[in-house]
C-alpha positions in Angstrom: 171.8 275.6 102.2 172.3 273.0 105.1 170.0 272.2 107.7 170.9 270.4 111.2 167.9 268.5 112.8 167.8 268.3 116.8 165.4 265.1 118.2 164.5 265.0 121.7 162.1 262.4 123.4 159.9 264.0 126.5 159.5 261.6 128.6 155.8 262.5 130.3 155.5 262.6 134.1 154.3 259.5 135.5 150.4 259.9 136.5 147.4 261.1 134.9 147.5 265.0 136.2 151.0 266.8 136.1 152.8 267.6 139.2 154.0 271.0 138.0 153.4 273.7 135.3 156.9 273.8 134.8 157.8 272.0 131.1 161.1 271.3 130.6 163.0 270.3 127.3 165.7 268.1 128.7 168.4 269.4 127.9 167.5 270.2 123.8 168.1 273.9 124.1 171.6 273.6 125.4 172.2 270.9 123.2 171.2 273.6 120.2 173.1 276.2 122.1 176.3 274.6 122.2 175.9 273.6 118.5 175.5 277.3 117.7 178.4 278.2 119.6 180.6 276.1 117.5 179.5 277.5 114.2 180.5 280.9 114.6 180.6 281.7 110.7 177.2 280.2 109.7 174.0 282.9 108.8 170.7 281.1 110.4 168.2 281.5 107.6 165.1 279.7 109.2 164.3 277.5 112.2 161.1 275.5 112.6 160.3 272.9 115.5 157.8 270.5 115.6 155.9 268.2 118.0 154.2 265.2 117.9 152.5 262.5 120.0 151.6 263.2 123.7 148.5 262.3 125.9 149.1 258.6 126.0 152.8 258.5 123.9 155.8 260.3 124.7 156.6 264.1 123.0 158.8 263.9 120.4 160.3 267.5 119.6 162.5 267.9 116.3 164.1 271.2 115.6 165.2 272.3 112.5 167.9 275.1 111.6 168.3 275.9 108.0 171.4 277.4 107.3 173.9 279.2 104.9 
């Protein structure tokens, strides 16, 4: 089993109260995407994301994809 581990940084909006609804990843799921793409002989066996920080701190999203 491998695993490859995706990291992405959310930069918040500046000001208190958002200016849209609209979230955005910044680019992670292509990044992922194009990873996938590349591996055409691998069998995902789990993914699992995370998040941490926010309010005052920037988002950090990790992604995880376990695979054979």
């Amino acid at each position: 089993m491998e695993v490859k581990i995706f990291t992405k940084i959310l930069r918040p909006k500046i000001g208190f109260l958002p200016k849209s609804d609209t979230a955005t990843d910044h680019g992670l799921e292509g990044e992922i995407n194009l990873w996938l793409a590349t591996q055409p002989n691998i069998k995902i066996e789990n993914i699992t994301q995370s998040q941490s920080g926010g309010s005052f701190q920037p988002s950090t999203i990790v992604v995880s994809i376990w695979y054979k």
